[in-house]
DRENPA-3360 file (N, C-alpha, C; in nm, 2 decimals, always signed):
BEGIN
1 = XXXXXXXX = +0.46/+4.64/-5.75/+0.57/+4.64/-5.85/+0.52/+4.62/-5.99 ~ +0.39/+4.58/-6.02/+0.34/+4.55/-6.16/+0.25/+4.69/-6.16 ~ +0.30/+4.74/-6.28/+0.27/+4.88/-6.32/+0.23/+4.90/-6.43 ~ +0.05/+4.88/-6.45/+0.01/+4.89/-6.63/-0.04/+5.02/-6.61 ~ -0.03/+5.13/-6.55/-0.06/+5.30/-6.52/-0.11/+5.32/-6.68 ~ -0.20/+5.38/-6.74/-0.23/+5.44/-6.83/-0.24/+5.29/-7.00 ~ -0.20/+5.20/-6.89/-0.27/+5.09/-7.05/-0.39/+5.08/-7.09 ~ -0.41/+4.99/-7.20/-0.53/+4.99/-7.25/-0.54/+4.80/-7.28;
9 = XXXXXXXX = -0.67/+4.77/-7.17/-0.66/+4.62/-7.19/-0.81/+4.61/-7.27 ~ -0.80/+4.48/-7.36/-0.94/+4.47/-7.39/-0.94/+4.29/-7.36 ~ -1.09/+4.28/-7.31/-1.07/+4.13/-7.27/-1.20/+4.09/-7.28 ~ -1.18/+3.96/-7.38/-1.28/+3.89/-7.44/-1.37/+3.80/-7.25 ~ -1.52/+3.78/-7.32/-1.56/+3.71/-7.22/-1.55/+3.77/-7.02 ~ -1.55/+3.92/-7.04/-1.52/+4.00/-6.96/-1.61/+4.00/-6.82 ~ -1.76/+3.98/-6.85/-1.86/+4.00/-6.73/-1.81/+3.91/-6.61 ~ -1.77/+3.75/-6.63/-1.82/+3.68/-6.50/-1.66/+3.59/-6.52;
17 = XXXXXXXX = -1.65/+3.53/-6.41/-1.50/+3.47/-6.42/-1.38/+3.51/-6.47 ~ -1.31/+3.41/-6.52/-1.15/+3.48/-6.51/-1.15/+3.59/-6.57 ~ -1.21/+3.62/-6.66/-1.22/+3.79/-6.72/-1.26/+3.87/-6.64 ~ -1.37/+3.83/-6.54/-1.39/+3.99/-6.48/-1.28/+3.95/-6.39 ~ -1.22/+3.87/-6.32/-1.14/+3.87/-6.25/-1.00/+3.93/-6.27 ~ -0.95/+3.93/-6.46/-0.89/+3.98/-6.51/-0.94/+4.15/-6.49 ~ -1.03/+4.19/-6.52/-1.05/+4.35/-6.57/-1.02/+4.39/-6.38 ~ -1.09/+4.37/-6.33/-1.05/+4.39/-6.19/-0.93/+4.42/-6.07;
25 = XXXXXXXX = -0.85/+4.29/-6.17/-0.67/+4.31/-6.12/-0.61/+4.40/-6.22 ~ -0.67/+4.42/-6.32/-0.59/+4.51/-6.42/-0.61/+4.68/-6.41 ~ -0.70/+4.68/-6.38/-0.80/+4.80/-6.33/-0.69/+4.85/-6.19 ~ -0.64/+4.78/-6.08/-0.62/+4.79/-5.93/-0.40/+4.83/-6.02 ~ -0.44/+4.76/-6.12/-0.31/+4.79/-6.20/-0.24/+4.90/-6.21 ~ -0.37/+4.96/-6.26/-0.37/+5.08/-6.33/-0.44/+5.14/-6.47 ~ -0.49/+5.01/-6.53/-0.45/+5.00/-6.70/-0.69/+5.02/-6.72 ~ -0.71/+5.09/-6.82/-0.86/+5.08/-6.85/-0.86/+4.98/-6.91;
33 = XXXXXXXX = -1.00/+4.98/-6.93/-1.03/+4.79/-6.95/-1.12/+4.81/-7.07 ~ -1.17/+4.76/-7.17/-1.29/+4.71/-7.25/-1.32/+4.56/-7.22 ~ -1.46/+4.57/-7.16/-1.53/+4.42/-7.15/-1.60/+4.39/-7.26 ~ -1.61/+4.28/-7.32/-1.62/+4.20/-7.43/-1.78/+4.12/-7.38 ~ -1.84/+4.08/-7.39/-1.96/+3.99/-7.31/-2.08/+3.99/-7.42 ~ -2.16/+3.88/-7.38/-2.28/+3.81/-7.49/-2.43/+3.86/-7.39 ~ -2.40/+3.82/-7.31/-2.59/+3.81/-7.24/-2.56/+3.83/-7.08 ~ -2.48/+3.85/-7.04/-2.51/+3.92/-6.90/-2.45/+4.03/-6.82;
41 = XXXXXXXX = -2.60/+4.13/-6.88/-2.54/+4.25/-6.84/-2.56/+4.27/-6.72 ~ -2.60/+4.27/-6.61/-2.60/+4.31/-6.48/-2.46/+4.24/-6.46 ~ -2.41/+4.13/-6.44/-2.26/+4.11/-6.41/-2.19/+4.17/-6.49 ~ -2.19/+4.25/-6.62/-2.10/+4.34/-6.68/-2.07/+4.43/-6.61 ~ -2.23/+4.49/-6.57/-2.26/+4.63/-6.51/-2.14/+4.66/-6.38 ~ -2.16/+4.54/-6.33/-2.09/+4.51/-6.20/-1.98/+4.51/-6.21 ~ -1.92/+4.45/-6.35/-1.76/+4.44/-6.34/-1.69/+4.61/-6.36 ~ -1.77/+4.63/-6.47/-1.76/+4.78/-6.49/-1.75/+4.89/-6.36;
49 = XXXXXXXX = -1.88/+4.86/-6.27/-1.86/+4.92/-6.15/-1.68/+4.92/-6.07 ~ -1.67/+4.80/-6.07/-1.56/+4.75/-5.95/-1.41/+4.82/-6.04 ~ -1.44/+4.85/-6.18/-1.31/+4.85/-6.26/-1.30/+5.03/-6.21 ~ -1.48/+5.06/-6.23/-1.41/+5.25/-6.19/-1.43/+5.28/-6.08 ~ -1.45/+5.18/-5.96/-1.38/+5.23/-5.83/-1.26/+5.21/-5.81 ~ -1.18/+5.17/-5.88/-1.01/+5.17/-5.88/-1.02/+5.29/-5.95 ~ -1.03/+5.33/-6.00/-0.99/+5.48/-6.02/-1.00/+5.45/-6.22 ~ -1.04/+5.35/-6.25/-0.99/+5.33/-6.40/-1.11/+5.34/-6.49;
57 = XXXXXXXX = -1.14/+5.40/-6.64/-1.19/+5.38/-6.70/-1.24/+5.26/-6.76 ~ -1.36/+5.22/-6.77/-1.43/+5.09/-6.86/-1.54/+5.10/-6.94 ~ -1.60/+5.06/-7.02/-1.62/+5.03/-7.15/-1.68/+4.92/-7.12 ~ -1.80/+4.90/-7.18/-1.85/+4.73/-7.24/-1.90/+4.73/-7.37 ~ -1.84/+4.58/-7.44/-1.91/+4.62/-7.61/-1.97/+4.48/-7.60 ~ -2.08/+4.45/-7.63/-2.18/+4.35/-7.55/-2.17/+4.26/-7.75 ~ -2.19/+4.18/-7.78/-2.18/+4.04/-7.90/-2.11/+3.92/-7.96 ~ -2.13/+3.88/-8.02/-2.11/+3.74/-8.03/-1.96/+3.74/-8.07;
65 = XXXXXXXX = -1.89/+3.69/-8.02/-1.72/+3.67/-8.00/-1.64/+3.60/-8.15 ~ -1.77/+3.51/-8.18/-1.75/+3.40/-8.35/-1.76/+3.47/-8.43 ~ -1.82/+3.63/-8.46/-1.86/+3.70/-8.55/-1.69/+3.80/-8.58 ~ -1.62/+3.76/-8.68/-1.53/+3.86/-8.72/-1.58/+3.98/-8.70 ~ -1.69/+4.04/-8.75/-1.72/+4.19/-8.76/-1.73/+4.25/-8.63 ~ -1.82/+4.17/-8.53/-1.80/+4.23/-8.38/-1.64/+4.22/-8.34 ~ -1.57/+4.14/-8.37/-1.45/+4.15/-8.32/-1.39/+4.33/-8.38 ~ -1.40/+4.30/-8.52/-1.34/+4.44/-8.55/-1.44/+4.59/-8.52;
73 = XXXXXXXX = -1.58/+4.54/-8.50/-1.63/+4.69/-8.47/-1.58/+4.71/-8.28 ~ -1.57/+4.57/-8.19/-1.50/+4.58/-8.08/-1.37/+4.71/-8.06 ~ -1.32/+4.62/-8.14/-1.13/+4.66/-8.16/-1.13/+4.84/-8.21 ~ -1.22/+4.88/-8.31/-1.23/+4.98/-8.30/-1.31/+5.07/-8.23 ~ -1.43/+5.06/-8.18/-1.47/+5.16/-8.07/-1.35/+5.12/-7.93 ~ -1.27/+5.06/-7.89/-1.21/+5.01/-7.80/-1.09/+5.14/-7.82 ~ -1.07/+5.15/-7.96/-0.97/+5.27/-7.99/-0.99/+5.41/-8.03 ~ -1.16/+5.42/-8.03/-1.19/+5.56/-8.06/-1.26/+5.60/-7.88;
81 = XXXXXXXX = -1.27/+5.49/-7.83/-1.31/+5.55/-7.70/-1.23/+5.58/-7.59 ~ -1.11/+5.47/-7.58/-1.00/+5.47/-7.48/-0.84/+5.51/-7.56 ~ -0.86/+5.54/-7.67/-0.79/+5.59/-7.76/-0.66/+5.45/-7.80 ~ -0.63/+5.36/-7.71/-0.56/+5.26/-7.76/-0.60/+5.09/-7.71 ~ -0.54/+5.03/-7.80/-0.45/+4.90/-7.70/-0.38/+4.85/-7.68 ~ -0.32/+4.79/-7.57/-0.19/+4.80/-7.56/-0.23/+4.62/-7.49 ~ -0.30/+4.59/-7.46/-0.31/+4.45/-7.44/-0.45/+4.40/-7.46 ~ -0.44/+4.27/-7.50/-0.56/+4.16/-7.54/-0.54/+4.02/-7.47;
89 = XXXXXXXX = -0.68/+4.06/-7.42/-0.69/+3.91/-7.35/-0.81/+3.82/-7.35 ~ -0.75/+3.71/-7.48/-0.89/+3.62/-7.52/-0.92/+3.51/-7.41 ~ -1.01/+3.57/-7.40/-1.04/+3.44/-7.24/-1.20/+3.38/-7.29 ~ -1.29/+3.43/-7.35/-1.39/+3.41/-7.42/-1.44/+3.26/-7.44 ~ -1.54/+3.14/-7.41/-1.48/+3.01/-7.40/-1.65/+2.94/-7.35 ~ -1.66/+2.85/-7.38/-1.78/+2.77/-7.34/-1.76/+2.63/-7.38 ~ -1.80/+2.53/-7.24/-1.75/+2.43/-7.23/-1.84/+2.33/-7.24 ~ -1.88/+2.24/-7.32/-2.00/+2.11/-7.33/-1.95/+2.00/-7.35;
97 = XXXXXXXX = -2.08/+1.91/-7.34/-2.04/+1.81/-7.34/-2.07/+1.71/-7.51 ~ -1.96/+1.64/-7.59/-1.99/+1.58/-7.72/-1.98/+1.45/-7.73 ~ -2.04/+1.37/-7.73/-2.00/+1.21/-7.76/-1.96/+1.20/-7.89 ~ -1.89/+1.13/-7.96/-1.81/+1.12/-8.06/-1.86/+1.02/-8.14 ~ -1.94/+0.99/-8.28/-2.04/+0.94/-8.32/-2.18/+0.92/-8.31 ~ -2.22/+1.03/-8.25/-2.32/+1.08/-8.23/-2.38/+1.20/-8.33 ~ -2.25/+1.22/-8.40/-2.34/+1.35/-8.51/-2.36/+1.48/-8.42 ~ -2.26/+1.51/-8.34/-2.33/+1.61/-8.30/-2.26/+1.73/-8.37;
105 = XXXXXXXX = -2.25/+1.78/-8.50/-2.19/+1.85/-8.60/-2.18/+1.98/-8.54 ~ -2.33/+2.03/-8.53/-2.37/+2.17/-8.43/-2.31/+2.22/-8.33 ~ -2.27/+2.10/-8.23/-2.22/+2.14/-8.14/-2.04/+2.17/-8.14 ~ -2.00/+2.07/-8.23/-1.85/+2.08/-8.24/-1.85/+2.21/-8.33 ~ -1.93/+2.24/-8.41/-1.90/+2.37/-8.46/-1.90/+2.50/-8.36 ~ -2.02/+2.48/-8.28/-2.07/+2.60/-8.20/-1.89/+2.64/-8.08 ~ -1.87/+2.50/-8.05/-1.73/+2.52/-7.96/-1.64/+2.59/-8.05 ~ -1.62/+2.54/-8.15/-1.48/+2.56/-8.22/-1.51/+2.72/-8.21;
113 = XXXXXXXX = -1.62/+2.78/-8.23/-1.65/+2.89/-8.31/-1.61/+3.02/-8.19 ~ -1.64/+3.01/-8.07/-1.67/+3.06/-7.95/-1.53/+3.05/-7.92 ~ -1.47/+2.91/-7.91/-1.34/+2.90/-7.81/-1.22/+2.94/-7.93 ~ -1.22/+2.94/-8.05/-1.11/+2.93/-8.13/-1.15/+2.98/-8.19 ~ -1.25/+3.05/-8.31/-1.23/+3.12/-8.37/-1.25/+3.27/-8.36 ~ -1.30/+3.30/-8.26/-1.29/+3.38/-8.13/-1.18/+3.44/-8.13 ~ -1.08/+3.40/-8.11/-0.93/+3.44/-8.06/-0.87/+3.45/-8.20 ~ -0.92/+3.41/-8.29/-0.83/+3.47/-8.42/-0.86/+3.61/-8.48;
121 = XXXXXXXX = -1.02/+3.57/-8.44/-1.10/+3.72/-8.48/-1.05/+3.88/-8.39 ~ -1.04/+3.85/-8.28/-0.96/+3.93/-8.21/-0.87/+3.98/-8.22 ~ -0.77/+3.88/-8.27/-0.61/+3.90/-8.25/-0.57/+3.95/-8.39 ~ -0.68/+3.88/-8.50/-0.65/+3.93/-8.62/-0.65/+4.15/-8.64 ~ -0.82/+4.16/-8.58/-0.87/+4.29/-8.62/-0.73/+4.36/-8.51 ~ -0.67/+4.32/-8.40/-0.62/+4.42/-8.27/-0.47/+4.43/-8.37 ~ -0.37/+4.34/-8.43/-0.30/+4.32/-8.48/-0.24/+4.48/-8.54 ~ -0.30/+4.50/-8.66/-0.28/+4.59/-8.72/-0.22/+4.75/-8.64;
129 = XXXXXXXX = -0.32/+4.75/-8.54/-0.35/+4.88/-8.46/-0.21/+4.85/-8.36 ~ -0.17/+4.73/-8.31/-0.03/+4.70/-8.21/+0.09/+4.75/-8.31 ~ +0.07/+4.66/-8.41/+0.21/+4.74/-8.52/+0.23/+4.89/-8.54 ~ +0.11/+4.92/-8.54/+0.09/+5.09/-8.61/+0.18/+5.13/-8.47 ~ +0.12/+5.08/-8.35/+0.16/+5.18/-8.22/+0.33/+5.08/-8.16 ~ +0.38/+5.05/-8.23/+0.52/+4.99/-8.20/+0.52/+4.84/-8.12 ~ +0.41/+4.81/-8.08/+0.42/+4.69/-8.00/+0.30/+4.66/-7.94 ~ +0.27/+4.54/-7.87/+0.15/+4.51/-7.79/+0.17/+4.38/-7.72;
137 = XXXXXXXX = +0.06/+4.30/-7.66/+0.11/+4.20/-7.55/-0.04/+4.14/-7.59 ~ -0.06/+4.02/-7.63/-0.17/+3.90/-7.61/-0.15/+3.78/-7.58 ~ -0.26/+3.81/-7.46/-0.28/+3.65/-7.41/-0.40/+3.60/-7.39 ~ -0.36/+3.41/-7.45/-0.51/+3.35/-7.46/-0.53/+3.26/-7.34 ~ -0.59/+3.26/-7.31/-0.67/+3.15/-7.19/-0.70/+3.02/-7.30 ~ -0.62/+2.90/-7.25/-0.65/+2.80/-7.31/-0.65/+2.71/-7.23 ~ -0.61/+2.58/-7.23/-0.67/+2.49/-7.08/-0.55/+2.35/-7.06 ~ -0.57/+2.31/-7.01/-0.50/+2.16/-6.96/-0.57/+2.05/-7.08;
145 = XXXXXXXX = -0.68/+2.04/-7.11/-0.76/+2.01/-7.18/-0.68/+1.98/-7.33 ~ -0.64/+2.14/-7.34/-0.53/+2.13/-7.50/-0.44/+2.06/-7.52 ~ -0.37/+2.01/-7.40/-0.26/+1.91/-7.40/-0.29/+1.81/-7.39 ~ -0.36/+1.78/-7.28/-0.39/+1.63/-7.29/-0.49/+1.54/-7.32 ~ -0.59/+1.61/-7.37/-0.72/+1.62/-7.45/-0.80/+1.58/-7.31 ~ -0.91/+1.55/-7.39/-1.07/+1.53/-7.24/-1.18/+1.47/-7.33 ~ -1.21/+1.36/-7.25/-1.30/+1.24/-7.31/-1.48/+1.26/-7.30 ~ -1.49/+1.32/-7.40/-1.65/+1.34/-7.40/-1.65/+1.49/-7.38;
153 = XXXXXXXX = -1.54/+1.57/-7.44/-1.50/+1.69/-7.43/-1.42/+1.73/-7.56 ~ -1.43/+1.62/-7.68/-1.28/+1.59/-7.73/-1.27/+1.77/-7.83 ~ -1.41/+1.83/-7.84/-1.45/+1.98/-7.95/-1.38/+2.06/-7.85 ~ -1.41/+2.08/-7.72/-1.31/+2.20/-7.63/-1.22/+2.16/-7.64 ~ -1.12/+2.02/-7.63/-1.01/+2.01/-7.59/-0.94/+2.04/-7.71 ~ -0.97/+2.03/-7.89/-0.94/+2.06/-7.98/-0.93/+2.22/-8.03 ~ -1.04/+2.29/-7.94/-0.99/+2.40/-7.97/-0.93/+2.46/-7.87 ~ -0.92/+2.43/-7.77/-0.80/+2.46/-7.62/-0.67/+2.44/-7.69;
161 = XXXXXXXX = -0.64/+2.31/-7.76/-0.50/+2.28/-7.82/-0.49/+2.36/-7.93 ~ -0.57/+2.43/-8.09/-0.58/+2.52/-8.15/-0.52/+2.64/-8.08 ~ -0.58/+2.69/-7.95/-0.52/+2.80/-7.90/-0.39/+2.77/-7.89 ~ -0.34/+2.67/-7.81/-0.14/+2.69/-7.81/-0.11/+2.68/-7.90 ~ -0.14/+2.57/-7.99/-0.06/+2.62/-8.14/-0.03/+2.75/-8.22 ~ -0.15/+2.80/-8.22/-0.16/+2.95/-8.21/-0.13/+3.07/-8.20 ~ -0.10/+3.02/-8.03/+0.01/+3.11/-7.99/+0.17/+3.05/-8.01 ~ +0.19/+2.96/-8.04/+0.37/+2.99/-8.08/+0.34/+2.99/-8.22;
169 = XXXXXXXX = +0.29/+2.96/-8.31/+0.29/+3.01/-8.40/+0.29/+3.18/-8.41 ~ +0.19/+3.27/-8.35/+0.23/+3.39/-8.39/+0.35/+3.45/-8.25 ~ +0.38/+3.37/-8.18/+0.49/+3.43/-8.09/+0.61/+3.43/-8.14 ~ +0.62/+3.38/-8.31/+0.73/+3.40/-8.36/+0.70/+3.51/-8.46 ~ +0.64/+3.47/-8.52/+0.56/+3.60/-8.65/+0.55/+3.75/-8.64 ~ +0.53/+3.73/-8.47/+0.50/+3.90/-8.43/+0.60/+3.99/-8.38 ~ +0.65/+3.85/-8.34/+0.81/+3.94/-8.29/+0.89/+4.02/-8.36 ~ +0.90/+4.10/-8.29/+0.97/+4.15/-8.16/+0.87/+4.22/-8.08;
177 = XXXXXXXX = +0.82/+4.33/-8.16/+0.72/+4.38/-8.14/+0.57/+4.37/-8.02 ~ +0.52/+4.22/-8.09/+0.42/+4.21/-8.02/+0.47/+4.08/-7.93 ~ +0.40/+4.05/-7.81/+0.44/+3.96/-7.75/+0.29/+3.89/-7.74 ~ +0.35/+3.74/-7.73/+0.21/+3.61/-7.73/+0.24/+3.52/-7.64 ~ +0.13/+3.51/-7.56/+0.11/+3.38/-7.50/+0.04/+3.37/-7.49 ~ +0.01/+3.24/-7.37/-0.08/+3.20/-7.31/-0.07/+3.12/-7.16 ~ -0.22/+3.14/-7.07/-0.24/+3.05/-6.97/-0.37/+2.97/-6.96 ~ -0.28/+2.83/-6.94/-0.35/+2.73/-6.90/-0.40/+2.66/-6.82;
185 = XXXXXXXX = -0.51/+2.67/-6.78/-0.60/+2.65/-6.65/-0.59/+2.48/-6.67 ~ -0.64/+2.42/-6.54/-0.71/+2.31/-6.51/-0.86/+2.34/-6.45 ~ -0.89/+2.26/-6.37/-1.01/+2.33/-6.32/-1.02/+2.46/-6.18 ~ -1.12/+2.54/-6.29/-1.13/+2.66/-6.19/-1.25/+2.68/-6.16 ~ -1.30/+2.72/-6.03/-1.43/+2.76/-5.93/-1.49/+2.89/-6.01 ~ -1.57/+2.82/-6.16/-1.67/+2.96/-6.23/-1.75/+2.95/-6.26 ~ -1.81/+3.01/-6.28/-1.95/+2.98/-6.35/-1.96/+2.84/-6.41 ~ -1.88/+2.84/-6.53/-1.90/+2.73/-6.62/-1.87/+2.59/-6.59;
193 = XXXXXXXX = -1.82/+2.59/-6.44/-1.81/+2.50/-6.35/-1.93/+2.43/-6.26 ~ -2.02/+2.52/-6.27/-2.10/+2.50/-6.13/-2.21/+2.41/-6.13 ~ -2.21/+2.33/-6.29/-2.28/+2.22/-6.27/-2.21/+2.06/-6.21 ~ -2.14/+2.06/-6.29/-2.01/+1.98/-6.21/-1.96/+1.99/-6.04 ~ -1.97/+2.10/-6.02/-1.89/+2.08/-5.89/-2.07/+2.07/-5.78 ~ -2.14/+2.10/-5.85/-2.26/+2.07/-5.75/-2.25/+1.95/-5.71 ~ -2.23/+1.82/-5.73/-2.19/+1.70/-5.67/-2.06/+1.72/-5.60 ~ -2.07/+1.69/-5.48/-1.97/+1.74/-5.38/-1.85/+1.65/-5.39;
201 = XXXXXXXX = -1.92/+1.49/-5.41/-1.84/+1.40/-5.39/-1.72/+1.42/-5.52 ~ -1.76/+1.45/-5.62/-1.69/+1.54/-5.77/-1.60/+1.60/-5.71 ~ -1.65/+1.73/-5.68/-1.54/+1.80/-5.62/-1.43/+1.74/-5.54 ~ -1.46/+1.70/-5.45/-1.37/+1.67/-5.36/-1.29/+1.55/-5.40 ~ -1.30/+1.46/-5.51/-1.23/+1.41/-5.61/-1.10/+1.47/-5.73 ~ -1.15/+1.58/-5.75/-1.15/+1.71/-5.84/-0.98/+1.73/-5.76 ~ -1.07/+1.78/-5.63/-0.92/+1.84/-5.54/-0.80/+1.74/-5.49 ~ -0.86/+1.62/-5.43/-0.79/+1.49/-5.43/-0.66/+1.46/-5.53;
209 = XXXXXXXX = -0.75/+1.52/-5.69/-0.65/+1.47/-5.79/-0.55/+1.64/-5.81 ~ -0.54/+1.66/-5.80/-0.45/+1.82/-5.75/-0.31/+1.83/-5.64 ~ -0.21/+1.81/-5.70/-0.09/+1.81/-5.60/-0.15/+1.94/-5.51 ~ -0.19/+2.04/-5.52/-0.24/+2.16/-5.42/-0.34/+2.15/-5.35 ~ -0.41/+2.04/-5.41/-0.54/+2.02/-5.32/-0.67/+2.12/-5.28 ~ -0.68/+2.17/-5.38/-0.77/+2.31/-5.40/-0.80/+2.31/-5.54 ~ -0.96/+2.37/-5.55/-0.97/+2.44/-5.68/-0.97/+2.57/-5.69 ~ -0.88/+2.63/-5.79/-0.86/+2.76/-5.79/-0.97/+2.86/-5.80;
217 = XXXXXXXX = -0.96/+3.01/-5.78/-1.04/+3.06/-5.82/-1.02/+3.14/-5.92 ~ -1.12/+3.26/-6.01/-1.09/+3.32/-6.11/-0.97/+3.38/-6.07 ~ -0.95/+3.49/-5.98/-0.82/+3.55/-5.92/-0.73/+3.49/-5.93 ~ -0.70/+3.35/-5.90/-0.59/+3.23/-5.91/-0.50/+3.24/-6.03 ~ -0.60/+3.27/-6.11/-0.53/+3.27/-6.30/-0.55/+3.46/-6.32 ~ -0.61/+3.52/-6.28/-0.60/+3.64/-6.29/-0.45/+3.75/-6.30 ~ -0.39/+3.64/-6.21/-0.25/+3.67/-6.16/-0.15/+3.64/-6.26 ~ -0.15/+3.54/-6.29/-0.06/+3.50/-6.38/-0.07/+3.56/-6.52;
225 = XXXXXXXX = -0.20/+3.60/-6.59/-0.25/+3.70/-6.67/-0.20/+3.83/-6.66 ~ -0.19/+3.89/-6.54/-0.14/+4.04/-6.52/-0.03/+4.03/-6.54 ~ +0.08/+3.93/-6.49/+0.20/+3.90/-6.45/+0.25/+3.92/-6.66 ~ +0.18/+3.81/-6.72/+0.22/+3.82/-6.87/+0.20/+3.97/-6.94 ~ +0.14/+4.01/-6.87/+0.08/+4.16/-6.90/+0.23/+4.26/-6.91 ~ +0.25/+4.25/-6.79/+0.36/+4.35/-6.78/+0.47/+4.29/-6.81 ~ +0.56/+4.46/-6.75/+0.69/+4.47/-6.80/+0.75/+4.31/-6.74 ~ +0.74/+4.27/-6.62/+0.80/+4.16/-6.57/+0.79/+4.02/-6.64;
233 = XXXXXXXX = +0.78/+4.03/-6.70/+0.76/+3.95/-6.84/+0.80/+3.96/-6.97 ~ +0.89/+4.10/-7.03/+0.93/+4.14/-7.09/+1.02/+4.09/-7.23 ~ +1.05/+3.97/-7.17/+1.16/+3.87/-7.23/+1.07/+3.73/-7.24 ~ +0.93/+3.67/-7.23/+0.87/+3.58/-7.23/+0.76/+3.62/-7.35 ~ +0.77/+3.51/-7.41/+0.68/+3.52/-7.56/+0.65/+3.37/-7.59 ~ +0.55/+3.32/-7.66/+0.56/+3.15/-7.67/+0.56/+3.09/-7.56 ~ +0.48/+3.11/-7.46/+0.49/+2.99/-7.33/+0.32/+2.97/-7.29 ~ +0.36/+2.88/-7.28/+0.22/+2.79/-7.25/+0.22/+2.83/-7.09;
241 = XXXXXXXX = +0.15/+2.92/-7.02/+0.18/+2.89/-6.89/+0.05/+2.82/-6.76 ~ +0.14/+2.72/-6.70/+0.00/+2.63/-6.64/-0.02/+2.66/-6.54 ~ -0.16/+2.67/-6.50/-0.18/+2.76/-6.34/-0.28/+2.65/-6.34 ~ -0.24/+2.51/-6.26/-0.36/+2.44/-6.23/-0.32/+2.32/-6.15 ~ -0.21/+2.41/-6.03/-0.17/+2.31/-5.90/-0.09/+2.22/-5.91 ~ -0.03/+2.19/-6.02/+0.04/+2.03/-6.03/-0.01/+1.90/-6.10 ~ -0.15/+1.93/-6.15/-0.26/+1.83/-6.18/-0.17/+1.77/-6.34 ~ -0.14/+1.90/-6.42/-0.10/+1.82/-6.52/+0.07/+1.87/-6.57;
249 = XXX = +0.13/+1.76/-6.54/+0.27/+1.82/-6.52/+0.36/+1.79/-6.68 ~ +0.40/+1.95/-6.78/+0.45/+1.94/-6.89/+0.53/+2.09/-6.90 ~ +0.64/+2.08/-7.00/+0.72/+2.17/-7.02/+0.70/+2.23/-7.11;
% end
C-alpha cells in the first residue's frame, strides 16, 4: 500500500544501520536513493548493491556530514544525477561517551557537529530545491535521549533534543508545502551499539527495561521512516514519533 514509485530519497549516514535499513525499504518502495557516508565503503557498496536489486537506482556521495559545503555539493549532484528530491532523511549521528567537568570541549563539539549540525546543513542546502519543486517531506532520526536527557551522554542527548526542536520549529515554517518530522529511537541493535550490548548481562537489562522486551532492529525504525515518507502520512507534520517499545512513555 506504501507507494514512493519514482521518488527521490537522500539519506544522511546511509552505509550501515538505520540508514541502510532505510535505503533498502525505500528502494523495495519504489523511490532511488542517495547514500550519504564517511568511511565505510564496502558496506556502502553493499547497500548500494541491495538498493539496485529492487529494481531502484543509487548513488553514494561519501564526506563529512558537519561540513555545510559537502551537504550542498551532496544536495546538488543528488539533483543533477537522479534529477530530484523529493525526501530527506537525516539519520547521520555518533554516540560517546562525556563526563561533565572534565573539559572535554572537543568532544561536545565533535557530537554537536555530526548529530546537529548535520541536519541543518542538509535541510538547509535540500530546502530551496523542495520549494522550487512544490513540496517535499524530511525526516530526522533523533532519540529518546532528546527528551529525557542521558547521564554521561549529556552532548548526544543535547543534540538529539536540538533535533526535535527543530523539527517543530520548521514544521511550521515550511508548511504547507514541505512536511517535517521526526523518529525517535530508544535503543537499537547497530553498529553504534555493539560495544555496549557485548556484555550480555547489559543487554538483557536493556530488554528487561522495555514494555516489549526486545531490542529493536534497524528495520524496526526503518518502518516508521517509510510510513512518514509517504502519502499515508499526508496530514502529519511536527511529531516526534517514538519507536522504542514502551521504554519512554510521552506525547
Amino acid at each position: 500500500m506504501i507507494n514512493l514509485n519514482d521518488r527521490v530519497a537522500l539519506i544522511t549516514g546511509g552505509s550501515r544501520g538505520i540508514g541502510a535499513a532505510c535505503a533498502i525499504l525505500f528502494a523495495k518502495a519504489g523511490a532511488d536513493v542517495a547514500l550519504v557516508y564517511r568511511s565505510h565503503d564496502d558496506e556502502a557498496q553493499a547497500v548500494k548493491a541491495r538498493v539496485e536489486a529492487a529494481g531502484r537506482q543509487a548513488i553514494l556521495l561519501k564526506g563529512d556530514v558537519s561540513h555545510f559545503a559537502t551537504a550542498r555539493e551532496h544536495v546538488d549532484r543528488t539533483i543533477g544525477e537522479l534529477g530530484k528530491i523529493d525526501v530527506l532523511v537525516n539519520n547521520a549521528g555518533i554516540w560517546t561517551y562525556l563526563e561533565t567537568g572534565a573539559g572535554a570541549e572537543a568532544e561536545w563539539d565533535k557530537v554537536l557537529a555530526v548529530n546537529l549540525k548535520s541536519v541543518f546543513n542538509y535541510t538547509d542546502a535540500v530546502v530551496p530545491y523542495m520549494k522550487k519543486a512544490g513540496g517535499g517531506n524530511i525526516i530526522h532520526i533523533s532519540s529518546t535521549a532528546g527528551q529525557r536527557g542521558e547521564a554521561h551522554h549529556s552532548h548526544y542527548a543535547a543534540s538529539k533534543g536540538g533535533i526535535i526542536a527543530y523539527t517543530k520549529s520548521l514544521a511550521t515554517e515550511l508548511a504547507p508545502a514541505i512536511r517535517v518530522n521526526s523518529v525517535a529511537p530508544g535503543w537499537v541493535d547497530t553498529h553504534m551499539n555493539d560495544d555496549v550490548f557485548a556484555d550480555e548481562q547489559f543487554r538483557r537489562e536493556a530488554e528487561m527495561n522495555i514494555p516489549l522486551q526486545r531490542i529493536p532492529t534497524a528495520e524496526d525504525l526503518a518502518g516508521p521512516v517509510l510510513f512518514l515518507a509517504s502519502d499515508l502520512a499526508r496530514h502529519i507534520t511536527g511529531e516526534i514519533l517514538n519507536v522504542n517499545g514502551g521504554a519512554v512513555l510521552c506525547g
